[in-house]
VOVEX-381153 format. One record per residue (C-alpha): residue in three letters; residue number from 1; x, y, z. Coordinates in Angstrom, 2 decimals, always signed. Example, Ala and Ser with C-alpha at 12.3 -4.5 7.8 and 13.67 -1.06 7.14 Angstrom:
<site "Ala" 1 <+12.30 -4.50 +7.80>>
<site "Ser" 2 <+13.67 -1.06 +7.14>>
***
This chain:
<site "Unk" 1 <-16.88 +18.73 -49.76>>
<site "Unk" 2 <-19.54 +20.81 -50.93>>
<site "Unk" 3 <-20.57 +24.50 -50.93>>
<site "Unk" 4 <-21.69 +24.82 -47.25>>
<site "Unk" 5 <-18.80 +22.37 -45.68>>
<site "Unk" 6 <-16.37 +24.68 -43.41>>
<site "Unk" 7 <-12.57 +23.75 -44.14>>
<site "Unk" 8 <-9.45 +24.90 -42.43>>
<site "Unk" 9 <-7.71 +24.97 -45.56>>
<site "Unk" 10 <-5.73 +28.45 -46.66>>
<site "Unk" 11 <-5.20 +29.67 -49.95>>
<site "Unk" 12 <-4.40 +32.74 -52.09>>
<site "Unk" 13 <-6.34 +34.08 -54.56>>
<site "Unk" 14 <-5.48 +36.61 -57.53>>
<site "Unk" 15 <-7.86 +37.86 -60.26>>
<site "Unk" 16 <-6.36 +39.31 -63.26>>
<site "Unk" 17 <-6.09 +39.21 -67.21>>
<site "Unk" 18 <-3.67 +37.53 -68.82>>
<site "Unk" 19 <-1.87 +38.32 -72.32>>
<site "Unk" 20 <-3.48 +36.35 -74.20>>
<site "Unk" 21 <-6.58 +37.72 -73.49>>
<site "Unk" 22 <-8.13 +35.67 -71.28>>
<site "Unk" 23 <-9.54 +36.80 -67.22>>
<site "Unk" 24 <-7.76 +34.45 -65.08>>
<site "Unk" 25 <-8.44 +32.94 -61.12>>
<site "Unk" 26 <-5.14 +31.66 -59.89>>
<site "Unk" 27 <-5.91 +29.45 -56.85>>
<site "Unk" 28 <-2.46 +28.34 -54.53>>
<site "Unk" 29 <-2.78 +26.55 -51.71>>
<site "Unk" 30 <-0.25 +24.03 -49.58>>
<site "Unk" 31 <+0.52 +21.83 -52.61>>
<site "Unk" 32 <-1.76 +23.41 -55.39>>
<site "Unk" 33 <-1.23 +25.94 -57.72>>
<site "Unk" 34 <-4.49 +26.16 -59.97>>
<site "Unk" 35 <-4.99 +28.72 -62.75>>
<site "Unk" 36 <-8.67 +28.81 -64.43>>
<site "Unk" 37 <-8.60 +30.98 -67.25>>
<site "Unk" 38 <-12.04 +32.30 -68.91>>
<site "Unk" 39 <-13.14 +34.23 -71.19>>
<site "Unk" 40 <-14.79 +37.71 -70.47>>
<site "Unk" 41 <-18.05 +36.68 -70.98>>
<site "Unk" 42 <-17.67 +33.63 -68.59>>
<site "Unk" 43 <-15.76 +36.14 -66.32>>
<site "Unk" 44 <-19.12 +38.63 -66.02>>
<site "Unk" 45 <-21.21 +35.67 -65.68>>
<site "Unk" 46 <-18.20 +34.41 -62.65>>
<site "Unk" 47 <-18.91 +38.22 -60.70>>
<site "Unk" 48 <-22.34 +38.60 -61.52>>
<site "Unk" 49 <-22.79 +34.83 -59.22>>
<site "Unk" 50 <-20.55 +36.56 -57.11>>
<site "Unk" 51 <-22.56 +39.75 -56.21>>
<site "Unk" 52 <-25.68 +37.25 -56.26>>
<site "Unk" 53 <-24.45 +35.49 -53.31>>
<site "Unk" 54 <-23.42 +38.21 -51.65>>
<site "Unk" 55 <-26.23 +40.05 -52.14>>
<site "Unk" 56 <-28.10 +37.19 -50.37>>
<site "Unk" 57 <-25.75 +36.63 -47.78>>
<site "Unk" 58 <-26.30 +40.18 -46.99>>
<site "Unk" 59 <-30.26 +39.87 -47.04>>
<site "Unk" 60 <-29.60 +37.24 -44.67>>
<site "Unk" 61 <-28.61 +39.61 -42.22>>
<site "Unk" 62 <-25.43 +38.54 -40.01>>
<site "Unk" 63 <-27.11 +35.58 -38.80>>
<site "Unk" 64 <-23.15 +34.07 -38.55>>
<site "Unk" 65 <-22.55 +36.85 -35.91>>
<site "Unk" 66 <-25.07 +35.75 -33.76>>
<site "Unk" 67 <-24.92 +33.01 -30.26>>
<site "Unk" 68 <-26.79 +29.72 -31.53>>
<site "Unk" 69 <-28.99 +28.82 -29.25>>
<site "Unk" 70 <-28.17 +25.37 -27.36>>
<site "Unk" 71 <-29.88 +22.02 -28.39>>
<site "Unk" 72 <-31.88 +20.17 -26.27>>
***
């Protein structure tokens, strides 16, 4: 699978610190429960990607939202 492969798959996802100091992404799906801890440095660098992509998702436009035209 890679980054622009659609999936039917649901999970959760929480965003927190922990107590020992460390920002953590806890990932649970049907059969996985997957904590990734970082460090708050590694955290910025996570969100800043974050607000990259959707910064360019949003210079895009809403191209999702609109018909495809058919193939020929």
């Amino acid at each position: 699978m890679s980054i622009n492969s659609e999936s039917n798959v649901a999970a959760n996802l929480q965003v927190g610190p922990t107590d020992k100091g460390m920002v953590r992404i806890y990932v649970e799906a049907e059969g996985v429960d997957l904590p990734l801890d970082f460090d708050a440095d590694e955290a910025i660098e996570i969100a800043e990607e974050l607000m990259a992509a959707a910064e360019a998702v949003r210079q895009m436009g809403s191209r999702a939202d609109k018909p495809r035209k058919p193939r020929r």
